[in-house]
PDB file of N, H, CA, C and O in Angstrom:
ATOM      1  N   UNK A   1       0.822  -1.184   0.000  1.00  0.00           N
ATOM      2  CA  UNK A   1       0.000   0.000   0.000  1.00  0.00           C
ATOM      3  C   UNK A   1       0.871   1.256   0.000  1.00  0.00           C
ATOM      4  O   UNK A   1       0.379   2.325  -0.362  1.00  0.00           O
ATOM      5  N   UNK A   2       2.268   1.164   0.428  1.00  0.00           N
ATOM      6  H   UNK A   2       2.668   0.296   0.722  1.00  0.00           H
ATOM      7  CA  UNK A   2       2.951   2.450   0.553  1.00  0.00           C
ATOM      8  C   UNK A   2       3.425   2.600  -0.655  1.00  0.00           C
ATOM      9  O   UNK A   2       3.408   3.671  -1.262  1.00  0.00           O
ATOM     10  N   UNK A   3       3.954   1.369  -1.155  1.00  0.00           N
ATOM     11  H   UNK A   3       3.968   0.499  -0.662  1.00  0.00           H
ATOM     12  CA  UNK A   3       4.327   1.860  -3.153  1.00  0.00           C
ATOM     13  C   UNK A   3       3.397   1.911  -3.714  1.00  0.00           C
ATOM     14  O   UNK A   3       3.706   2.359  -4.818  1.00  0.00           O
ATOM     15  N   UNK A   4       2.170   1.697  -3.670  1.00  0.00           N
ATOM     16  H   UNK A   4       1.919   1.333  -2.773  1.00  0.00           H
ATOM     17  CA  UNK A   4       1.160   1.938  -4.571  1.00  0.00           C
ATOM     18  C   UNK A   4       1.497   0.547  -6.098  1.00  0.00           C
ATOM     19  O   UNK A   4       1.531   0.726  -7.316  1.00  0.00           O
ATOM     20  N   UNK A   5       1.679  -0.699  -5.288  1.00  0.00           N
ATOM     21  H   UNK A   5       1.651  -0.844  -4.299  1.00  0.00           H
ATOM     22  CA  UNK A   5       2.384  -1.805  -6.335  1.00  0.00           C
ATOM     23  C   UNK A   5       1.900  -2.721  -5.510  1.00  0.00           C
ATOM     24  O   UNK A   5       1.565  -2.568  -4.335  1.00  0.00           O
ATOM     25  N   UNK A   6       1.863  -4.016  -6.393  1.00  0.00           N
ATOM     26  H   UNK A   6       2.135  -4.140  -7.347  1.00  0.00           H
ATOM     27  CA  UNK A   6       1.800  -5.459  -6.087  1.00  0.00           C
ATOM     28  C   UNK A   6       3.137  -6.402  -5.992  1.00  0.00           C
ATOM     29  O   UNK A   6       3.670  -6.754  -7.044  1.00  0.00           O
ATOM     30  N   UNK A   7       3.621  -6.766  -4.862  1.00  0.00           N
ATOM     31  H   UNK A   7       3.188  -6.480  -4.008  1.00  0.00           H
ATOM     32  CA  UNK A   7       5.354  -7.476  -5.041  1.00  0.00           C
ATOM     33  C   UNK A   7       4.780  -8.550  -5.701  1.00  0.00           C
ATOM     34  O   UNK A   7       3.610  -8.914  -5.587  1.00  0.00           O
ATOM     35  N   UNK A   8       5.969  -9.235  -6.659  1.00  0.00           N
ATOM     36  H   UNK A   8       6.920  -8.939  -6.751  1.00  0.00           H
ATOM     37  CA  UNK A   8       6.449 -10.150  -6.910  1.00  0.00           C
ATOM     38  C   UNK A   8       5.439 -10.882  -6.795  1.00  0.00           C
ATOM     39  O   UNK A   8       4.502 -10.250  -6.308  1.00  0.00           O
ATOM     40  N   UNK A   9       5.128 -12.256  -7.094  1.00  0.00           N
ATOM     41  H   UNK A   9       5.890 -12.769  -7.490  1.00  0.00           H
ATOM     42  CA  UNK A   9       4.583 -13.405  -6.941  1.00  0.00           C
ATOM     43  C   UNK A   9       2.876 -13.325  -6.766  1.00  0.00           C
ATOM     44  O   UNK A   9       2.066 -14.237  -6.599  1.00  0.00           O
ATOM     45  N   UNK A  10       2.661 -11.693  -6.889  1.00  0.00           N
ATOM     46  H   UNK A  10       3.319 -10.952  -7.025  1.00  0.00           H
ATOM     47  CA  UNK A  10       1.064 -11.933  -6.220  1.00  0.00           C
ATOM     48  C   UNK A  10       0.173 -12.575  -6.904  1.00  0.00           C
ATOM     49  O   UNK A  10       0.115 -12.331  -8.109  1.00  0.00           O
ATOM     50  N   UNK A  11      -0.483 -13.273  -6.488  1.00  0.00           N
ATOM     51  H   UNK A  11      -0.436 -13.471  -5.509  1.00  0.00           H
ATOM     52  CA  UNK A  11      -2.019 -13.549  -7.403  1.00  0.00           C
ATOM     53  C   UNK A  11      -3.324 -12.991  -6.876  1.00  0.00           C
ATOM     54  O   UNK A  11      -3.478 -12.566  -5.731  1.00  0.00           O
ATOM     55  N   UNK A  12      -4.321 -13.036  -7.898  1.00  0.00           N
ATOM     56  H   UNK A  12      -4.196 -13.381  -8.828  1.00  0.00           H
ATOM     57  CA  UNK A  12      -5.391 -12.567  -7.803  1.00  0.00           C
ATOM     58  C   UNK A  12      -6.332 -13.405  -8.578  1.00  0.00           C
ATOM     59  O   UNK A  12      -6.276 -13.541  -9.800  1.00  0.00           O
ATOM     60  N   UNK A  13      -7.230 -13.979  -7.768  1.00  0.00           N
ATOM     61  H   UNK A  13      -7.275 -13.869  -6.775  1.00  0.00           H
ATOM     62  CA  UNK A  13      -8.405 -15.299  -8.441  1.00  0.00           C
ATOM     63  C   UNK A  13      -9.794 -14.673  -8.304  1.00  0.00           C
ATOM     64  O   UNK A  13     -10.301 -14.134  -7.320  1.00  0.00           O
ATOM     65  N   UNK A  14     -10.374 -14.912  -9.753  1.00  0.00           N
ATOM     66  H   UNK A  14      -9.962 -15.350 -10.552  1.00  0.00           H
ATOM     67  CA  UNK A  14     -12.165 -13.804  -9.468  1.00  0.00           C
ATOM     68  C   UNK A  14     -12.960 -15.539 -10.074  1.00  0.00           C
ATOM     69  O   UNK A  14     -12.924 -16.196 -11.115  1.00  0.00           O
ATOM     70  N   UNK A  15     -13.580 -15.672  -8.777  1.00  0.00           N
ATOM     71  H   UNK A  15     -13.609 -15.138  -7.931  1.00  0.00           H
ATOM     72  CA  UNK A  15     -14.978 -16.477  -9.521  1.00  0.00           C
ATOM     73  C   UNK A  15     -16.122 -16.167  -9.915  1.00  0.00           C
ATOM     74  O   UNK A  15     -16.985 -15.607  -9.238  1.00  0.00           O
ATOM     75  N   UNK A  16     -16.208 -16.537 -11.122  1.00  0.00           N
ATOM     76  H   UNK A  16     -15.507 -16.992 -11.671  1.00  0.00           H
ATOM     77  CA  UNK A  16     -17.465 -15.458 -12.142  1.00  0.00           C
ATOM     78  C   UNK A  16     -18.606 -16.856 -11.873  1.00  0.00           C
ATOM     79  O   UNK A  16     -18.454 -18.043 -12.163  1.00  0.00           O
ATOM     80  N   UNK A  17     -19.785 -16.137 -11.196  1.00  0.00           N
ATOM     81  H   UNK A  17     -19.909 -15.173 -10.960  1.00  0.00           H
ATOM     82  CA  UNK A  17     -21.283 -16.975 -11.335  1.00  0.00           C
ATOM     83  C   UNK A  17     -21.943 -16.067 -12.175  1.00  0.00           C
ATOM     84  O   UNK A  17     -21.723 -14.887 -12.447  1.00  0.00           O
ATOM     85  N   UNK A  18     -23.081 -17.132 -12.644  1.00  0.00           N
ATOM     86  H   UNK A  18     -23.259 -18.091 -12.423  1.00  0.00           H
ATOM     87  CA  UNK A  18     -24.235 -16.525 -12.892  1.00  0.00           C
ATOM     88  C   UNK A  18     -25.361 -16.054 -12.095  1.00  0.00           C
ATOM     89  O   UNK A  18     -25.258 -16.324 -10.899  1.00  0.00           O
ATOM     90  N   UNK A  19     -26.410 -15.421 -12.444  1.00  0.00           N
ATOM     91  H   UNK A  19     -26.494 -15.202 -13.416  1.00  0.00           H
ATOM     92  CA  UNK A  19     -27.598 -14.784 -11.693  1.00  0.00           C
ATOM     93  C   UNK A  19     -28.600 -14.967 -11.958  1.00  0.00           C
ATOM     94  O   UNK A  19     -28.830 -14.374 -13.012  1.00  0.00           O
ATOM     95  N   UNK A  20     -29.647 -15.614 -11.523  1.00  0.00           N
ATOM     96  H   UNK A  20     -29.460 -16.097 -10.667  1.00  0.00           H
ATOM     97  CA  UNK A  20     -31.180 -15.141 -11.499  1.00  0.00           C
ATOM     98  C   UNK A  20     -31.813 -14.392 -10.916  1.00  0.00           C
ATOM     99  O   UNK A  20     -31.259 -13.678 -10.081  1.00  0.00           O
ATOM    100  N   UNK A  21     -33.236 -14.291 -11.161  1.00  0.00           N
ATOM    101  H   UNK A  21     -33.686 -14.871 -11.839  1.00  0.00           H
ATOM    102  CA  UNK A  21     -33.613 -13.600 -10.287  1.00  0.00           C
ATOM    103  C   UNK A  21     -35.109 -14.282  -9.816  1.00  0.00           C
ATOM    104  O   UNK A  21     -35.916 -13.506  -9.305  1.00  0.00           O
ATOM    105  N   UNK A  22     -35.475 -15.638  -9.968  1.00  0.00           N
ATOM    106  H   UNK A  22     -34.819 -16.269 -10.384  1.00  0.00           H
ATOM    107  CA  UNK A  22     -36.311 -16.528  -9.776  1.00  0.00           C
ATOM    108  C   UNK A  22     -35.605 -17.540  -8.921  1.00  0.00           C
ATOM    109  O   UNK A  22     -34.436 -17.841  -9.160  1.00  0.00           O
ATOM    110  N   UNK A  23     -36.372 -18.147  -7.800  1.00  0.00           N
ATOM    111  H   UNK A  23     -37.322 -17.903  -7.606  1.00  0.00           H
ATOM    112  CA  UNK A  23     -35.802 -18.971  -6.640  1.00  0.00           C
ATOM    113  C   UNK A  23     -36.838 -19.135  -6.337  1.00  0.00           C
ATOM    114  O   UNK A  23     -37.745 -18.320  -6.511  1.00  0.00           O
ATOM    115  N   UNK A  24     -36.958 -20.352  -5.753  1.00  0.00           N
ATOM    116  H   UNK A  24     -36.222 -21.014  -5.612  1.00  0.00           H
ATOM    117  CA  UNK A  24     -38.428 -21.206  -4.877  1.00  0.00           C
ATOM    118  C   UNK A  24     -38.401 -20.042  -3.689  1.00  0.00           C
ATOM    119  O   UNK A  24     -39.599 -20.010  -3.410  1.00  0.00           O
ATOM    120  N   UNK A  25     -38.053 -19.508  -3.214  1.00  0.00           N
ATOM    121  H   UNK A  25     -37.079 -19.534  -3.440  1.00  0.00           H
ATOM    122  CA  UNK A  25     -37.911 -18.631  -2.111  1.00  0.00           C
ATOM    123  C   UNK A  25     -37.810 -17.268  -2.136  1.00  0.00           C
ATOM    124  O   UNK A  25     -38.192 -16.482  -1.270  1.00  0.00           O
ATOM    125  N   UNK A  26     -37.117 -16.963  -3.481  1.00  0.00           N
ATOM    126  H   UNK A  26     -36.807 -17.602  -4.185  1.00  0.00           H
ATOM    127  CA  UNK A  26     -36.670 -15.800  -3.729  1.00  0.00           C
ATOM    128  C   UNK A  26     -37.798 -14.656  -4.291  1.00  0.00           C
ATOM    129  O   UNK A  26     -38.160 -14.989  -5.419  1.00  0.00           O
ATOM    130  N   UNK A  27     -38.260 -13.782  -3.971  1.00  0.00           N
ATOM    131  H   UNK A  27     -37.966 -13.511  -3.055  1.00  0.00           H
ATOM    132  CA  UNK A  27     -39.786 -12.819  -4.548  1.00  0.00           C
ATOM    133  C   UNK A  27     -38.916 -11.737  -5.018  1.00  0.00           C
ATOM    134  O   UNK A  27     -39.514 -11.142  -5.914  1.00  0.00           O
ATOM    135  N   UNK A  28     -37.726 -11.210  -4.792  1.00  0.00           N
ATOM    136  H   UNK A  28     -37.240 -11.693  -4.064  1.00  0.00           H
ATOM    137  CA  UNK A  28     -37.516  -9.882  -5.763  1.00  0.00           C
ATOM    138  C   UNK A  28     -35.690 -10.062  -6.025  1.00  0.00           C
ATOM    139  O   UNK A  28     -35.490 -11.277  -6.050  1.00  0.00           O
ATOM    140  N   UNK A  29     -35.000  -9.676  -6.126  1.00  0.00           N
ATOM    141  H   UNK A  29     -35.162  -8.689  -6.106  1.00  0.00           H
ATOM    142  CA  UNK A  29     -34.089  -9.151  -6.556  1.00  0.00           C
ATOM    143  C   UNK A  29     -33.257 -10.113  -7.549  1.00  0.00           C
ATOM    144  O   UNK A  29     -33.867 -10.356  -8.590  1.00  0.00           O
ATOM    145  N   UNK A  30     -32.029 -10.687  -7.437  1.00  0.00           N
ATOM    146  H   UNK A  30     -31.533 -10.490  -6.592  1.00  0.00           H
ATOM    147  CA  UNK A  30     -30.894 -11.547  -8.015  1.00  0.00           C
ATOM    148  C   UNK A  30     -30.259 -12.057  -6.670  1.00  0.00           C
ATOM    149  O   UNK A  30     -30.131 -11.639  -5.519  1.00  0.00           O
ATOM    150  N   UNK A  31     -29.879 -13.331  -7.505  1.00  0.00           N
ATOM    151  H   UNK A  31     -29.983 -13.670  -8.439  1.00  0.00           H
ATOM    152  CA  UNK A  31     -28.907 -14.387  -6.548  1.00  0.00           C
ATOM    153  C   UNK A  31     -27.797 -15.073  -7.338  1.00  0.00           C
ATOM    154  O   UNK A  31     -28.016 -15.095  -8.549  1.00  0.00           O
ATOM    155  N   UNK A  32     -26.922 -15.507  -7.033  1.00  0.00           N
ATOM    156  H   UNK A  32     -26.744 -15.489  -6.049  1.00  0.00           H
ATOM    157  CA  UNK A  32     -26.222 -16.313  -7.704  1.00  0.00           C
ATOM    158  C   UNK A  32     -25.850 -17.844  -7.762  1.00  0.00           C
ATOM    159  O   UNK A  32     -25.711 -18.734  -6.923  1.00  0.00           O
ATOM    160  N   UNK A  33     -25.777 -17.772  -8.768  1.00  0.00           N
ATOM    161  H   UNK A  33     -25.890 -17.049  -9.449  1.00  0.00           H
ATOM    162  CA  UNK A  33     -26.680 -19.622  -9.213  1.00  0.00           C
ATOM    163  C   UNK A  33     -25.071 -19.868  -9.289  1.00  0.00           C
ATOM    164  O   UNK A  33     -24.202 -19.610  -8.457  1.00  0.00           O
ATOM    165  N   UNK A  34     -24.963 -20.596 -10.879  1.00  0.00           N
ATOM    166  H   UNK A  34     -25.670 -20.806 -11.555  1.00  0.00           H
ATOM    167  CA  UNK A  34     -23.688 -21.648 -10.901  1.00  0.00           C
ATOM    168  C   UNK A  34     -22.259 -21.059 -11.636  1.00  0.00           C
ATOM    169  O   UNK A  34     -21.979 -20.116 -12.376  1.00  0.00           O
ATOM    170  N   UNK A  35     -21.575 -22.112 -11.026  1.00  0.00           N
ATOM    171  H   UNK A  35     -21.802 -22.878 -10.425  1.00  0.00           H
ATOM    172  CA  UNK A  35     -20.132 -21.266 -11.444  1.00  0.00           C
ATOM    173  C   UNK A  35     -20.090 -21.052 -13.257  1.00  0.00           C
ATOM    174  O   UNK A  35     -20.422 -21.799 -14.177  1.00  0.00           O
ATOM    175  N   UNK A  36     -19.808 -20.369 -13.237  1.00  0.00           N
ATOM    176  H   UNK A  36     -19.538 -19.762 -12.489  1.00  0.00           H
ATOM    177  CA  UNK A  36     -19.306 -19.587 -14.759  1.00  0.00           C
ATOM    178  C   UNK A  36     -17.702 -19.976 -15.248  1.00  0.00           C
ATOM    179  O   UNK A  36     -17.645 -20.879 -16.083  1.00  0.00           O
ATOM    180  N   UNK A  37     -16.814 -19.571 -14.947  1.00  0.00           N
ATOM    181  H   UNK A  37     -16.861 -18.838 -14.269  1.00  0.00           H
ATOM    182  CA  UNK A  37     -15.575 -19.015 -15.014  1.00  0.00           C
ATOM    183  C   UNK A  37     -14.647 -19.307 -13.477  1.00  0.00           C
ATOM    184  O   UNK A  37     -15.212 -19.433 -12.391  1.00  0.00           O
ATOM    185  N   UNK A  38     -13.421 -19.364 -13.633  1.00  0.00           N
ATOM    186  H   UNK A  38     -12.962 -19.261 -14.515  1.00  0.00           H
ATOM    187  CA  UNK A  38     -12.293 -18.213 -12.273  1.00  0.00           C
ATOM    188  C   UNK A  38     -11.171 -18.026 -13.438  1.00  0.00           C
ATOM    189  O   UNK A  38     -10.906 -18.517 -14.536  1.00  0.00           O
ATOM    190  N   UNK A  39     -10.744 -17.183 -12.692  1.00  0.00           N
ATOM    191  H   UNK A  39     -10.959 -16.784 -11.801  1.00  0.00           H
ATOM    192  CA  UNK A  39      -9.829 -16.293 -13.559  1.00  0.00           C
ATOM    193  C   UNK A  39      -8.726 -16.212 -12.897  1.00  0.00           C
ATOM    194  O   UNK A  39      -8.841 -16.519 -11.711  1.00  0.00           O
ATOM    195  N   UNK A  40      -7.633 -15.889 -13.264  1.00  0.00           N
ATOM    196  H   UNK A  40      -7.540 -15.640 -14.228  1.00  0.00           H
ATOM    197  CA  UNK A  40      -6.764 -15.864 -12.493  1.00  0.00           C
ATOM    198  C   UNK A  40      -5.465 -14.561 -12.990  1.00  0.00           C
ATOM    199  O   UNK A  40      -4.823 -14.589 -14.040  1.00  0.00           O
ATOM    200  N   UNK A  41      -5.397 -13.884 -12.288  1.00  0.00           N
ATOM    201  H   UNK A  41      -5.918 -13.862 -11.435  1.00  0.00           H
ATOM    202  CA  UNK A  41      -3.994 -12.869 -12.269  1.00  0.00           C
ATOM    203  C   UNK A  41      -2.705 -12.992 -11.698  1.00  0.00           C
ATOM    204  O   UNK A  41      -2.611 -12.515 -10.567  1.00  0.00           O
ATOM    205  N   UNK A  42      -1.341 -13.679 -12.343  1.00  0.00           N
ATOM    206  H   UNK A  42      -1.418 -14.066 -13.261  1.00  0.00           H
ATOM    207  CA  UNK A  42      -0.548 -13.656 -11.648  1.00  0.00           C
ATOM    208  C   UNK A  42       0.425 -12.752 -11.928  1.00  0.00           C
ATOM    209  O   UNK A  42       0.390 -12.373 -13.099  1.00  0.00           O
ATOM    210  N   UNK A  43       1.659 -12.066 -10.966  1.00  0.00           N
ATOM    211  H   UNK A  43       1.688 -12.374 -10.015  1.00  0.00           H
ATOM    212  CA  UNK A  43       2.564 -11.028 -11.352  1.00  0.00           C
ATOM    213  C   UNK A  43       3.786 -12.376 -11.117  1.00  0.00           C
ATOM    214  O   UNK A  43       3.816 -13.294 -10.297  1.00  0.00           O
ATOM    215  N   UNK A  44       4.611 -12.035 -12.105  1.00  0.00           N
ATOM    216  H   UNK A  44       4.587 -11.289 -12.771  1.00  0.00           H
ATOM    217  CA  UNK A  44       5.789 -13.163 -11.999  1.00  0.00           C
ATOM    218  C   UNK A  44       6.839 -12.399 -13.174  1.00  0.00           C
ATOM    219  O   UNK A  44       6.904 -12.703 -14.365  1.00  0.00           O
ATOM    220  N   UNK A  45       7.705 -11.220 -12.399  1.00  0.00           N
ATOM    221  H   UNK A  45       7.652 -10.973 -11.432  1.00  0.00           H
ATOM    222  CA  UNK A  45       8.744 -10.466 -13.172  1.00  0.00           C
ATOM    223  C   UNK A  45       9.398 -11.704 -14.055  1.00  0.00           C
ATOM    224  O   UNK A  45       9.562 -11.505 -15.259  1.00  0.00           O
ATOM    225  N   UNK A  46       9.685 -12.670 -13.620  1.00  0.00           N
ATOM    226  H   UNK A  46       9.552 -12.831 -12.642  1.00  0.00           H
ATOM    227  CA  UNK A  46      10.863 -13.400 -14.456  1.00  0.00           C
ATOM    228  C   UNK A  46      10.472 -14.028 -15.222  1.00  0.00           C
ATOM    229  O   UNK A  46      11.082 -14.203 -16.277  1.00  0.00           O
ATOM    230  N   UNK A  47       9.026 -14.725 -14.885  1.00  0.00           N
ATOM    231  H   UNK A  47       8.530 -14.583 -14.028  1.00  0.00           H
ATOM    232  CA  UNK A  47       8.330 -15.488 -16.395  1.00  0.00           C
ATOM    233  C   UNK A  47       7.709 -14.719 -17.487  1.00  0.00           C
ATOM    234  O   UNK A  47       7.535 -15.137 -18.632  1.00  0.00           O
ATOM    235  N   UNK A  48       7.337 -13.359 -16.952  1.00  0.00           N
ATOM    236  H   UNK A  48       7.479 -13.020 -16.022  1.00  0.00           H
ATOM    237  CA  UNK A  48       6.590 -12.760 -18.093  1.00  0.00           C
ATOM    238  C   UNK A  48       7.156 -11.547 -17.627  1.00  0.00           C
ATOM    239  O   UNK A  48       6.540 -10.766 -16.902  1.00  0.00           O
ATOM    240  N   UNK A  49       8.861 -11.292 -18.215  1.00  0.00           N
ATOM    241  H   UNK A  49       9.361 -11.927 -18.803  1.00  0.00           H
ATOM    242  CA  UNK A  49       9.424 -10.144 -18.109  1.00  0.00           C
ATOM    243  C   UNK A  49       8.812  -8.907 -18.415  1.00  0.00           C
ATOM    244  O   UNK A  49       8.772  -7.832 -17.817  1.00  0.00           O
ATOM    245  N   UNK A  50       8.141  -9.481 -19.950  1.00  0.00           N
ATOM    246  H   UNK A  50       8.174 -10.354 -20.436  1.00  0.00           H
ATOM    247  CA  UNK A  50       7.799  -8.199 -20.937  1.00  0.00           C
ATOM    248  C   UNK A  50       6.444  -7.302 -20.595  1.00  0.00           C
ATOM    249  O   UNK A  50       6.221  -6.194 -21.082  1.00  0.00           O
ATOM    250  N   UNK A  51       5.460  -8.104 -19.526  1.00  0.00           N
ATOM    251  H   UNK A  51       5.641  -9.004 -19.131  1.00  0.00           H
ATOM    252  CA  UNK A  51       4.419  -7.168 -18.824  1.00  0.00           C
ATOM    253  C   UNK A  51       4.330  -7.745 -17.277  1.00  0.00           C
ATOM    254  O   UNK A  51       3.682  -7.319 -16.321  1.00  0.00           O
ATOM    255  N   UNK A  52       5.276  -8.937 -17.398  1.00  0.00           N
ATOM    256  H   UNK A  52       5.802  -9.282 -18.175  1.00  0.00           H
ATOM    257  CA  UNK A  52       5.031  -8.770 -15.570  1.00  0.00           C
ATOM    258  C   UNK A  52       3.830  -9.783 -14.889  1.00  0.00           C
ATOM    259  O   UNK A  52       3.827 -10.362 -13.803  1.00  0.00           O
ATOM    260  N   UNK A  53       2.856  -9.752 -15.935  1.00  0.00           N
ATOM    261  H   UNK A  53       2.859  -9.281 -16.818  1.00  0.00           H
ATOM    262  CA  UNK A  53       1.473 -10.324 -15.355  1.00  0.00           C
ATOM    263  C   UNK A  53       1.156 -10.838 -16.785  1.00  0.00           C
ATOM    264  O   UNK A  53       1.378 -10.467 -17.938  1.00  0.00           O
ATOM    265  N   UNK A  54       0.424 -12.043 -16.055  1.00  0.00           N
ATOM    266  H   UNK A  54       0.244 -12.344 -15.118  1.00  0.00           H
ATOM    267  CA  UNK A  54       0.214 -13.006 -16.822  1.00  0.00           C
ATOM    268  C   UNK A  54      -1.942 -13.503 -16.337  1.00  0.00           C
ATOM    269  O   UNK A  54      -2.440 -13.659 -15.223  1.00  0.00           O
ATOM    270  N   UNK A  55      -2.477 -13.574 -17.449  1.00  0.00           N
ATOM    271  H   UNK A  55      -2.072 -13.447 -18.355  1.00  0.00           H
ATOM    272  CA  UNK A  55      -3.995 -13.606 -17.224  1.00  0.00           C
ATOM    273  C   UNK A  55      -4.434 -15.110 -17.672  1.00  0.00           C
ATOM    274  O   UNK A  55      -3.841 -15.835 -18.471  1.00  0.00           O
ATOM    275  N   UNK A  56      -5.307 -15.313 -17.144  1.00  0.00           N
ATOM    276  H   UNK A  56      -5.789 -14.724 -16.496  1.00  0.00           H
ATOM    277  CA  UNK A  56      -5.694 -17.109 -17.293  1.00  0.00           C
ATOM    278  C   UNK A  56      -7.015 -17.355 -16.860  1.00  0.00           C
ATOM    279  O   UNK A  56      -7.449 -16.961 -15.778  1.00  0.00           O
ATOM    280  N   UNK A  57      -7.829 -18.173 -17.911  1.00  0.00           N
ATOM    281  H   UNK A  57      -7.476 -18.493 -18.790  1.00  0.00           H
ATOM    282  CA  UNK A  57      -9.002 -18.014 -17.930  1.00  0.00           C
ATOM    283  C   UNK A  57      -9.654 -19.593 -17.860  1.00  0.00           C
ATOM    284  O   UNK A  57      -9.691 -20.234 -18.910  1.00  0.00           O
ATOM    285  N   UNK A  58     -10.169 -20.208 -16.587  1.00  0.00           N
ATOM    286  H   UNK A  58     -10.139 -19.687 -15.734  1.00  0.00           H
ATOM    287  CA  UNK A  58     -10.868 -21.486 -16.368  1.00  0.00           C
ATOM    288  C   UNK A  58     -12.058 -21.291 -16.761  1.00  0.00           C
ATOM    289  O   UNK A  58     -12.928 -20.749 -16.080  1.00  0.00           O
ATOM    290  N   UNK A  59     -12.216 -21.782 -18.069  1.00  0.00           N
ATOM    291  H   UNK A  59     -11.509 -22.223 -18.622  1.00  0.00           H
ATOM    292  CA  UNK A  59     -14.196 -21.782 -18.081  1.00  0.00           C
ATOM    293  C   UNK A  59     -14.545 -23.156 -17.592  1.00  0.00           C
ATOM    294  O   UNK A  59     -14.003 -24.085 -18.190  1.00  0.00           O
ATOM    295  N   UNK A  60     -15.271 -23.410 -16.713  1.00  0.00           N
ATOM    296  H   UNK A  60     -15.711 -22.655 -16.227  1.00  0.00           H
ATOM    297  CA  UNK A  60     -16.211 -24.483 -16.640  1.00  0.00           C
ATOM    298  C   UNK A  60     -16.418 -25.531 -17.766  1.00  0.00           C
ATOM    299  O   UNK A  60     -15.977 -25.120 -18.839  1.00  0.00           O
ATOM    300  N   UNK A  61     -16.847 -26.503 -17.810  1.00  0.00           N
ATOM    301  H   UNK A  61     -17.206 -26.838 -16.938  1.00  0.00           H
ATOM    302  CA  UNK A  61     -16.803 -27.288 -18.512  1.00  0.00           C
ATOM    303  C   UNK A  61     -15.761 -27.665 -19.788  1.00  0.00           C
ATOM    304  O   UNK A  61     -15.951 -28.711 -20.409  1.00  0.00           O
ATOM    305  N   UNK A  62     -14.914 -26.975 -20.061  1.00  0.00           N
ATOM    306  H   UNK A  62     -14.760 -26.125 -19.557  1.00  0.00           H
ATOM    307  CA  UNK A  62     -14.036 -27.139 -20.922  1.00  0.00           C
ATOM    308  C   UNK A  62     -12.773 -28.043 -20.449  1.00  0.00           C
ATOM    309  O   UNK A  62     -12.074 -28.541 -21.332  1.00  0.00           O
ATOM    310  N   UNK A  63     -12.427 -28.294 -18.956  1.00  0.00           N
ATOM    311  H   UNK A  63     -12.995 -27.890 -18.239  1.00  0.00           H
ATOM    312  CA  UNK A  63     -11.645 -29.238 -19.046  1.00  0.00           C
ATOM    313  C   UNK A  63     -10.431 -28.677 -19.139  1.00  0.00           C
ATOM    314  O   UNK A  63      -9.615 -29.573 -18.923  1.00  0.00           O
ATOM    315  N   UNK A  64      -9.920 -27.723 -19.336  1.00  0.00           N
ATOM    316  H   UNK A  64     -10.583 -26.995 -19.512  1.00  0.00           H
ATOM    317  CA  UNK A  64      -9.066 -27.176 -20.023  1.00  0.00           C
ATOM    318  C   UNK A  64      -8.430 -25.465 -19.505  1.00  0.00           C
ATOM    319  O   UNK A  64      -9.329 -24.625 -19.542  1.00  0.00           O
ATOM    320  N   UNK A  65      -7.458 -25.078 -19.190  1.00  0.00           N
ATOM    321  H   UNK A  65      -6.727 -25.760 -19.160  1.00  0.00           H
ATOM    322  CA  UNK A  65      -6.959 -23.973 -18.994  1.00  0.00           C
ATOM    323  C   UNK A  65      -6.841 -23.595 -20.426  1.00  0.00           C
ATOM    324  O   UNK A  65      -6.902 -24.302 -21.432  1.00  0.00           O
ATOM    325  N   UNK A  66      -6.648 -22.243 -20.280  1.00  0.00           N
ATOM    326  H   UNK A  66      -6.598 -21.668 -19.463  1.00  0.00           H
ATOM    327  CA  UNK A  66      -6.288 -20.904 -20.995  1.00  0.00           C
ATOM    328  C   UNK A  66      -5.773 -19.721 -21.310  1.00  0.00           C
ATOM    329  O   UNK A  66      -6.700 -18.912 -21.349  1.00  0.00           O
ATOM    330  N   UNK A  67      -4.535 -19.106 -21.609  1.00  0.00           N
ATOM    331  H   UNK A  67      -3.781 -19.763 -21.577  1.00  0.00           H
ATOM    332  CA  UNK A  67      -3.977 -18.226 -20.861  1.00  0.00           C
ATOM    333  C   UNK A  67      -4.902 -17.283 -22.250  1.00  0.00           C
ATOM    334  O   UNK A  67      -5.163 -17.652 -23.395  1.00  0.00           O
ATOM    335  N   UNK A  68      -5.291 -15.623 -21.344  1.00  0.00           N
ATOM    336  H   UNK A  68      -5.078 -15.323 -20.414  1.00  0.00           H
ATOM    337  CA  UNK A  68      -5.995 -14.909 -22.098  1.00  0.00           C
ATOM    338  C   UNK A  68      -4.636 -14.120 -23.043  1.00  0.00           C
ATOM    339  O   UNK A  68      -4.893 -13.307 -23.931  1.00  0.00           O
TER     340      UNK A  68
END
């Protein structure tokens, strides 16, 4: 927080759901149903000299990684 930077090695993981807004229970707004996606952000100076950060994309059912 004092450099205003992320050191070395950090990661950052976002799990993407979906939304309805119908539920046996539910009468008004949105909820979130099933996984979508996670994503992933890693900073790694030495593997990805040339920006540092490296992006990667798990979709569900594919079985399969992805770097974006």
């Amino acid at each position: 927080m004092k450099t205003g930077r992320w050191p070395d090695k950090t990661m950052f993981v976002l799990e993407i759901r979906a939304s309805t807004s119908e539920g046996s229970i539910n009468k008004g707004g949105n909820f979130q149903t099933g996984l979508v996606a996670i994503e992933a952000a890693v900073k790694d100076e030495t593997r990805y000299p040339a920006t540092k950060w490296a992006y990667f994309n798990f979709r569900t059912g594919s079985g399969r990684e992805r770097p974006c």
